[in-house]
C-alpha positions in Angstrom: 0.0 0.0 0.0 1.4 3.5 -1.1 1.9 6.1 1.7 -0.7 8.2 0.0 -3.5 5.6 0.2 -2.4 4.6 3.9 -2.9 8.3 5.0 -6.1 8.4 3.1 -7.4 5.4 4.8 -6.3 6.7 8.0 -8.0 9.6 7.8 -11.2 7.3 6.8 -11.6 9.7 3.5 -12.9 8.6 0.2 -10.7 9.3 -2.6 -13.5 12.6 -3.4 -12.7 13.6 -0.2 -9.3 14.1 -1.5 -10.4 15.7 -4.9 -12.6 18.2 -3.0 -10.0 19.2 -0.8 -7.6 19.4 -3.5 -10.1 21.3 -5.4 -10.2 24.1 -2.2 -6.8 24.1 -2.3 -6.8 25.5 -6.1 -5.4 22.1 -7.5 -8.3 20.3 -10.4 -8.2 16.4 -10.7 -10.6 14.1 -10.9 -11.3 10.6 -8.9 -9.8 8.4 -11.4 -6.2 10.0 -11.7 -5.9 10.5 -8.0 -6.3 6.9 -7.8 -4.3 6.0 -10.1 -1.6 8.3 -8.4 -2.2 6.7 -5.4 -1.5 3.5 -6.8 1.9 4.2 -8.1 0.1 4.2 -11.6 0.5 7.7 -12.5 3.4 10.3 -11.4 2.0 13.3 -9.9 3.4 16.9 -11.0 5.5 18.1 -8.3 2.8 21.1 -8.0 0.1 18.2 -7.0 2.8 16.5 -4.8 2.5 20.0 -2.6 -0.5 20.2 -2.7 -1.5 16.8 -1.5 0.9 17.3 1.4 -1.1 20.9 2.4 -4.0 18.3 2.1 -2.9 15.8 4.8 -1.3 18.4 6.9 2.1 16.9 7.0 1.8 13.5 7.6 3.3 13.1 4.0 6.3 13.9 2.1 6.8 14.9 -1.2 9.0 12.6 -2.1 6.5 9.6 -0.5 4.1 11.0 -3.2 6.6 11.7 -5.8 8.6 8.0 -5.3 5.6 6.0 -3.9 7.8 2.6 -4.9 10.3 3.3 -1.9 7.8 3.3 0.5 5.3 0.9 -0.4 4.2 -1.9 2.3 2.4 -5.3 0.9 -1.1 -5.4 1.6 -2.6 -7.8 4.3 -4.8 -10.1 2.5 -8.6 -10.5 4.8 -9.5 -14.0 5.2 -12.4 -14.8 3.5 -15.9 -14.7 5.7 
């Protein structure tokens, strides 16, 4: 899991949580390439990188936005129910 999605699920906010917030913050993207930046799909501009950290208050870096690969733990798989 990416640092980005870990502080998003920590926060317990949906992914347009994010986009609104972004949005306040003067920065336009949409659901679909946020998730695919917080997947390590899609390399954020450094200008989103910022502005994602202003978002979550410090509890990320740039560069755990920017370089998601150096920080990404495996996810624990749920046992079936």
């Amino acid at each position: 899991m990416t640092p980005l999605k870990k502080a998003r699920i920590q926060k317990g906010w949906r992914l347009a949580d994010v986009v609104d917030r972004l949005r306040v913050a003067g920065e336009a993207i949409d659901t679909g390439n946020l998730s695919r930046v917080e997947r390590g799909v899609q390399r954020p501009s450094a200008g989103l990188a910022e502005k994602l950290c202003g978002v979550f208050e410090g509890d990320l870096t740039e560069i755990h936005i920017l370089y998601p690969e150096r920080f990404v733990e495996p996810e624990v798989n749920q046992p079936a129910a």
